[in-house]
C-alpha positions as CSV (number, residue, x, y, z in Angstrom):
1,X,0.0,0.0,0.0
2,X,1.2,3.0,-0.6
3,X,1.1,6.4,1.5
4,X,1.6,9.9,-0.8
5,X,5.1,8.6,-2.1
6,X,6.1,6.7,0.6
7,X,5.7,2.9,0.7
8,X,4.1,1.5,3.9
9,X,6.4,-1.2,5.7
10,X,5.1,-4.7,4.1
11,X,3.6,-7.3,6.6
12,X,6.3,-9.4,7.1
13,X,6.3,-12.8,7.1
14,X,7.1,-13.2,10.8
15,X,3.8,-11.9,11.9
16,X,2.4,-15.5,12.2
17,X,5.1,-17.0,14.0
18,X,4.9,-14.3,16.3
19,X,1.0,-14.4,16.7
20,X,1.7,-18.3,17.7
21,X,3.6,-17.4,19.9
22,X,1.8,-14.8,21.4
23,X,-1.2,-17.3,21.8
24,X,1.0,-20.1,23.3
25,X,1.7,-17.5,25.6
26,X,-1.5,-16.3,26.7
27,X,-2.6,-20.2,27.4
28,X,0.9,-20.6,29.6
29,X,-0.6,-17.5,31.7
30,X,-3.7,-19.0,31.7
31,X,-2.4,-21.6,33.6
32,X,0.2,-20.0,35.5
33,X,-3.1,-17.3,36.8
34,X,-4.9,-20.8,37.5
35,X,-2.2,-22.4,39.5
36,X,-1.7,-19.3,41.3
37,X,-5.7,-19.8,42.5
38,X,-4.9,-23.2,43.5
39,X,-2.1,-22.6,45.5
40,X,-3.6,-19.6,47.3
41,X,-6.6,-21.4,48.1
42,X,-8.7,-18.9,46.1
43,X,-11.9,-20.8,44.8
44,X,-13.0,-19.0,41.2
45,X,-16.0,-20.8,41.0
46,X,-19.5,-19.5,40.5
47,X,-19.3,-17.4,44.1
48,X,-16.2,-15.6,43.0
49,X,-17.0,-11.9,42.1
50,X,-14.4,-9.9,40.5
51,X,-14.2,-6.3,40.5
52,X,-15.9,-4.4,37.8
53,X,-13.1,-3.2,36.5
54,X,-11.6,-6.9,36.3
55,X,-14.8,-7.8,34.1
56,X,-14.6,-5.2,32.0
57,X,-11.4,-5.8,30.7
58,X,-11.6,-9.7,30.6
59,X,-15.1,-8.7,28.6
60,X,-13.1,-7.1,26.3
61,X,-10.5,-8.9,25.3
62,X,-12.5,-11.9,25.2
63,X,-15.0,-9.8,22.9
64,X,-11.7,-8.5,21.0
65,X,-10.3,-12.3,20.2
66,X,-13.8,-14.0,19.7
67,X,-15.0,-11.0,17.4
68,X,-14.4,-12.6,13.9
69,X,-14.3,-9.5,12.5
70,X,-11.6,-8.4,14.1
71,X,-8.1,-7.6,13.0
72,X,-5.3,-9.3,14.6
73,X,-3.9,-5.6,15.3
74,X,-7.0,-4.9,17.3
75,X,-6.7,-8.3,19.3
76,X,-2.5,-7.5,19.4
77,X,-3.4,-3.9,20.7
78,X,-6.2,-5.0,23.2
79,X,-3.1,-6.9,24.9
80,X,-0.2,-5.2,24.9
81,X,-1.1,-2.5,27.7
82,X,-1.5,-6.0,30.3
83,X,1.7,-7.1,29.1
84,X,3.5,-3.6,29.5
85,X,1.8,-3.7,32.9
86,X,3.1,-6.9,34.3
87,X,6.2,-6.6,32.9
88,X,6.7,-2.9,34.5
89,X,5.2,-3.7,37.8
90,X,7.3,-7.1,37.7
91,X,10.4,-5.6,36.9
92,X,10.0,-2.4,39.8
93,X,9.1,-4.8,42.5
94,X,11.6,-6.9,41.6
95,X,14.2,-3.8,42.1
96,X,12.6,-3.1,45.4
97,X,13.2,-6.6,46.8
98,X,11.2,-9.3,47.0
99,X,11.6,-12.0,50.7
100,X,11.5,-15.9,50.1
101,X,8.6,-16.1,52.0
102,X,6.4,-13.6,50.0
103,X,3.3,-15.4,48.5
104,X,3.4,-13.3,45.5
105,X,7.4,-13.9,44.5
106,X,6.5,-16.3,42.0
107,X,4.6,-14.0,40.3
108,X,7.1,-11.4,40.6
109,X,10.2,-13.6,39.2
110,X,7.7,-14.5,36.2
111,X,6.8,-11.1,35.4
112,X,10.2,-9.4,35.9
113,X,11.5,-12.2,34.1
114,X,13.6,-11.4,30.9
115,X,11.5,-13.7,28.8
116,X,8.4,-11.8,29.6
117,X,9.9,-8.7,29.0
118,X,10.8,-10.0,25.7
119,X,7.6,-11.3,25.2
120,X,6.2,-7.6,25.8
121,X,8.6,-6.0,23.4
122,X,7.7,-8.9,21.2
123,X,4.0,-8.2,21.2
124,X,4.6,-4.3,20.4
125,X,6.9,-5.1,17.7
126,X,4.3,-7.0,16.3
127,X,1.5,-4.4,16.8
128,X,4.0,-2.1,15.5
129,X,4.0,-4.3,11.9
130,X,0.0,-4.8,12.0
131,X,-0.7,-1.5,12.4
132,X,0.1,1.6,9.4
133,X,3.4,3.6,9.8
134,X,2.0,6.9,11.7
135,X,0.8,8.6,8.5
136,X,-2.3,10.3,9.1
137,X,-3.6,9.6,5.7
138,X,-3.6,5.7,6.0
């Protein structure tokens, strides 16, 4: 496609590798967020009542990837802020020191983790690719 003059970066042919990926890695964190539940004895059964701000953003990105209308830029941009989240709240408490005994250091040391920060940059690479170069015209 093509932009005044300018040619518009091609989709490359990485895209679908890194879209697999991305997916494997959501069902990993599936079960990482499940096994978290188990081991802290928190039952997410029919009783359990989220916040609304929880369900709204589950709602959407389970509207955003079910929605076959969608783009895989809108389901790639509907997750990267989570990711950027984790991986920057992972990463600062990780600086600020985490005890053996804390209940949540497993989540910490996967979410500070150099994988998932590559995973992050990974996903914004890709939305980067999906989406047009910054020209206001495309």
């Amino acid at each position: 496609r093509k932009c005044g003059e300018e040619e518009a970066p091609p989709l490359q042919a990485r895209c679908r590798g890194d879209l697999r990926e991305l997916r494997d890695a959501v069902e990993e964190e599936l079960k990482l967020h499940s096994g978290y539940a188990k081991k802290w004895g928190a039952d997410l059964g029919k009783d359990f009542k989220p916040l609304k701000a929880t369900i709204d953003y589950t709602s959407f990105l389970e509207k955003i990837s079910r929605d076959p209308t969608a783009s895989a830029a809108e389901v790639v941009a509907a997750m990267v802020p989570c990711m950027t989240l984790y991986a920057i709240l992972g990463k600062r408490l990780e600086k600020a020191g985490i005890e053996d005994d804390n209940p949540y250091r497993e989540w910490v040391e996967t979410y500070s983790s150099d994988e998932f920060w590559e995973a992050k940059e990974q996903a914004e690479g890709l939305l980067d690719v999906l989406t047009p170069h910054g020209c206001e015209r495309c």
